[in-house]
N, C-alpha and C positions, 0 to 999 in steps of 0.2 A: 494423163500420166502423172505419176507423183513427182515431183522435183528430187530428183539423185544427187544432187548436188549440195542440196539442203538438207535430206538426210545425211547423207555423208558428214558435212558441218555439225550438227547439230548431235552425232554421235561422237566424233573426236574431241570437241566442246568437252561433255558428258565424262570421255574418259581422261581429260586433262582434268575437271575439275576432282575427279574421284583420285587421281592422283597426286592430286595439292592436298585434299582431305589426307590423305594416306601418307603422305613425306611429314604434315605435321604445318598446315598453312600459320604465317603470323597473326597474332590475338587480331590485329585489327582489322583484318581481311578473313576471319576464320566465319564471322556470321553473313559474310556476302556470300560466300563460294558456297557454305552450307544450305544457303536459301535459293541459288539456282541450280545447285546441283538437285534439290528437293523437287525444284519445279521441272527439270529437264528429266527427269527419273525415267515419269509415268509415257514419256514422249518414247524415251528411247527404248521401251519396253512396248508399245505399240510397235516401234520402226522391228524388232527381233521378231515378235508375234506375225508379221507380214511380209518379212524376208524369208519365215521359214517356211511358212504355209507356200511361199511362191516356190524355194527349193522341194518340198516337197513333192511338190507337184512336177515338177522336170524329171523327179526321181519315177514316180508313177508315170509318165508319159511317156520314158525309156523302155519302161518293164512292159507297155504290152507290144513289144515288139518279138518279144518270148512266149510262143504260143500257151506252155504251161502258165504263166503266170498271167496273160490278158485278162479276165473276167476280174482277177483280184483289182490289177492295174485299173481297170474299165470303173470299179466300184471307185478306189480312192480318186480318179479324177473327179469324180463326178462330187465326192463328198468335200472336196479342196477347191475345184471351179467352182462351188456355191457357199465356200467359207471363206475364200479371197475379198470377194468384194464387202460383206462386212468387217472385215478386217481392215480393209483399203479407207473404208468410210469413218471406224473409228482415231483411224491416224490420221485422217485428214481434217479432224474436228477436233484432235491433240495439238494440229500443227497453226492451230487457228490464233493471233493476234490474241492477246490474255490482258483485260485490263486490269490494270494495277490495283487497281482499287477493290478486285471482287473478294478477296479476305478480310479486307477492313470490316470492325464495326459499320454499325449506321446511325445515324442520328433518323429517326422516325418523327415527324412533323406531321400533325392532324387538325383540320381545324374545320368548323361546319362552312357551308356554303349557302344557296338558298333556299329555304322553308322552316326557318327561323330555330324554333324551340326543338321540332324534331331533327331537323338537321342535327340541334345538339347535341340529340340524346343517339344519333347515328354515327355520329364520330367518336361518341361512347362504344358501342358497339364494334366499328373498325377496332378500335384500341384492345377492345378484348378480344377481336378476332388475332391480334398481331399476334399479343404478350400469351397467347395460346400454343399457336403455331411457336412461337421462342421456345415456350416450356417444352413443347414435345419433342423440339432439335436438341433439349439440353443449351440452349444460350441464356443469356441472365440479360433481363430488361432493370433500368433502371430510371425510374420519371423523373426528367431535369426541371420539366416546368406544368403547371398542370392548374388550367385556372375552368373553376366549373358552373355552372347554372345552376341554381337553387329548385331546379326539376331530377338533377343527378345529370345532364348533359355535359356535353363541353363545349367550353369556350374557345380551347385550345390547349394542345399537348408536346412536348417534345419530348424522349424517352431517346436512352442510349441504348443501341442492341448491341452485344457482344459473343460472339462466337464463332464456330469456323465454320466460315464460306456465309456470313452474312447478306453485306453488297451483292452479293455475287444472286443469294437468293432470292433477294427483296428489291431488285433495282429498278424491276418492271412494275411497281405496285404505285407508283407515283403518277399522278393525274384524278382529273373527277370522277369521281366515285357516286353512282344516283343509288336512290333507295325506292323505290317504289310499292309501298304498303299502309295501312291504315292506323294512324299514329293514337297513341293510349289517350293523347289529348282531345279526340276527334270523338264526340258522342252520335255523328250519323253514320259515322261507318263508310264515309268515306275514302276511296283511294289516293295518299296523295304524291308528289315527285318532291321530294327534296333530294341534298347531295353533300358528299365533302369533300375537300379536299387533302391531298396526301400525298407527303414529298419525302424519301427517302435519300441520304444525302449521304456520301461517304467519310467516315471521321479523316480528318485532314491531321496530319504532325505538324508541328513546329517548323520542321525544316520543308513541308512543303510550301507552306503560305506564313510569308514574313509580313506582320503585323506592326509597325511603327508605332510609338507610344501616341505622338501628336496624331494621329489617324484617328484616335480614339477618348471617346467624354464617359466615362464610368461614374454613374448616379448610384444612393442605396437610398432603399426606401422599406418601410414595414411591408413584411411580409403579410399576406390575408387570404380566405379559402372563402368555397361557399360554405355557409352554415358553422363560420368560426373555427374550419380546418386549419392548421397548421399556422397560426397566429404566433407571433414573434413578439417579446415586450420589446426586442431591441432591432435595431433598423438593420438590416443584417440582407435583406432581396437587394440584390444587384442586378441593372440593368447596364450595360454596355451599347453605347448606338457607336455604328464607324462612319464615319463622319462621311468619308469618298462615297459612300453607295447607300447613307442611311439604311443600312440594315439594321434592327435592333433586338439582340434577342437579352432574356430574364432569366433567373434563376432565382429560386426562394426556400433553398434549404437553409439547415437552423444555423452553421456555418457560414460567414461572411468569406473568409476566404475561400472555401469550397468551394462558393455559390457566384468567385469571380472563373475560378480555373474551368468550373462548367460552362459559363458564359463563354470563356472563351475558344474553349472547343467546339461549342456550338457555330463561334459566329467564324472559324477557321474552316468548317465545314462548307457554311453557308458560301464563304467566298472560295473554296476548292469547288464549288460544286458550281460556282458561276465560270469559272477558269476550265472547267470540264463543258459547260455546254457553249461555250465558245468554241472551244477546239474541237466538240462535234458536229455544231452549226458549220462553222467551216468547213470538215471532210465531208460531214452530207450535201453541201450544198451543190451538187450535179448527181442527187440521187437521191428517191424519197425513201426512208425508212420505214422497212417491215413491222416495227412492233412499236411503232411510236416515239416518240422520242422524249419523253419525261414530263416533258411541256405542263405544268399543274393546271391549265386552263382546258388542256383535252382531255374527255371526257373518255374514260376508258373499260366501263363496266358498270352494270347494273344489277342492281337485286329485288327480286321481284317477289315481295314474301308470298303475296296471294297462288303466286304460280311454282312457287319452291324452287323458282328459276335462276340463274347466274350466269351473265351473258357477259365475256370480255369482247367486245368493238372491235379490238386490234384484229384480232385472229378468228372470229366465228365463230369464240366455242361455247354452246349452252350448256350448263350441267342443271341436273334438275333433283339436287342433294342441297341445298342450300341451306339447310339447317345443320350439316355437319362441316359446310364450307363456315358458317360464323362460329363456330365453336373452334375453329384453326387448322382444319385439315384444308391446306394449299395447295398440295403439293403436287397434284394433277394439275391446275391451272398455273402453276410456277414454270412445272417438266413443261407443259407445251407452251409457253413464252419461251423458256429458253428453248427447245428445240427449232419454234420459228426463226430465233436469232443467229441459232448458229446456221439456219438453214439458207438466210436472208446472204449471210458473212461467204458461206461456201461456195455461193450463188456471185458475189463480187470477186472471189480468186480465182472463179472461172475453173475447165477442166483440170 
């Protein structure tokens, strides 16, 4: 049974806050109430959509006590008892716990793992698998840091994505990534395993993670590329290490200032995104996670060029398109990560 009592809430919520919109709420309280009246909208248009299918149907299950009208009666039950329960199912996957963070940009981090050169030149390829998939949602990538191999590899990347329902898309794309195919370097034709790694972080505000000046050593150093890319006469790359957790992220646009306010967005993220897996280590800890848990050490898909194959670990799922999976179509292996999660989540609130 659905919680009555939570709809109930959850719909008077709804019309107080539409009625603070509506009186004329103060400037400083007018972008809160408009951002959960935003998010309660789609909920309580679920909750109408499932109370009326349900009145319907008492309506139809009175009328075939009227011999004229039973057979019509007999049809709409039958076409309301089998529109209920997807109705029931899409409210209850409305009503589900919403992390905060699933509209934020992302900070995208890529970097090879092992089998060296090709590795490199595979996390090259992740990158253009991402900034593909960006282009076709309409969001805008933009490379914070970007240091390459003199084969066109990477050494590593961090790129800001920006657009709606980022996080939210890209959350499950974090962990080891293997490549299993025969590298341009390889004149026997050999199969080999290499891998990257790939961590998706979500941008963090100012006023989530407070950053203390003395926390922080900010060095600038000449910027350099492979092959004499983006070469700087003036020392203008900034790296920032935080001292509490040695984290250290760079930036080496032509902008010295820029190239601190990216740093520090990045390494804001980095520590929201440690402050996030604490607080899911903690609630998972009496229950093991459906679709993984971010972990950059677990290995969570493979691509097998020889077999046009693409296999995510978490969930089972092969597809055998792999050549339109690297050119950026996700979005069947996204839909069923998120479907496992919310199925995992529906699964922990019980009936």
């Amino acid at each position: 049974m659905l919680p009555q009592d939570r709809l109930r809430q959850i719909t008077e919520r709804f019309e107080f806050l539409e009625a603070q919109l509506s009186a004329g709420a103060a400037p400083d309280a007018i972008a809160g109430i408009a951002r959960e009246y935003s998010e309660l909208k789609p909920v309580v248009a679920r909750i109408a959509d499932w109370r009326a299918l349900n009145a319907e149907l008492e309506e139809a299950r009175a009328l075939a006590d009227d011999p004229e009208m039973r057979d019509l009666a007999a049809d709409e039950v039958a076409r309301l008892t089998a529109a209920i329960p997807e109705a029931e199912h899409a409210l209850r996957l409305s009503l589900l716990p919403k992390d905060e963070a699933d509209a934020r940009p992302a900070m995208l981090e890529i970097r090879p793992g092992t089998g060296g050169e090709e590795a490199a030149l595979f996390a090259g390829d992740l990158l253009r698998m991402y900034t593909r998939y960006a282009e076709a949602r309409g969001w805008s990538v933009e490379i914070v840091d970007l240091q390459e191999t003199e084969l066109g590899g990477i050494k590593e990347v961090t790129a800001r994505i920006a657009g709606e329902g980022v996080f939210a898309r890209l959350k499950y794309e974090s962990g080891v990534h293997r490549v299993q195919r025969v590298p341009e370097t390889e004149s026997g034709g050999r199969i080999h395993t290499s891998a990257a790694t790939v961590a998706v972080l979500p941008e963090a505000e100012a006023v989530d993670i407070d950053i203390p000046a003395q926390d922080i050593r900010i060095d600038t150093m000449r910027a350099s590329g492979a092959g004499g890319q983006h070469v700087n006469t003036t020392d203008s790359a900034v790296r920032i290490t935080h001292v509490p957790t040695g984290i250290v992220v760079t930036s080496s646009e032509k902008s010295q200032h820029r190239n601190r306010e990216i740093a520090m967005a990045v390494l804001r993220a980095r520590l929201y995104d440690l402050e996030r897996s604490r607080a899911a280590a903690e609630r998972a800890a009496d229950r093991k996670a459906q679709v993984g848990s971010g972990d950059r050490s677990e290995r969570i898909r493979t691509y097998n060029f020889p077999q046009g194959r693409m296999t995510d670990h978490r969930i089972n799922l092969t597809l055998y398109r792999l050549s339109d999976i690297m050119q950026g179509d996700l979005d069947e292996v996204i839909d069923a990560l998120t479907e496992d999660a919310q199925a995992a989540l529906l699964a922990e609130l019980g009936p």
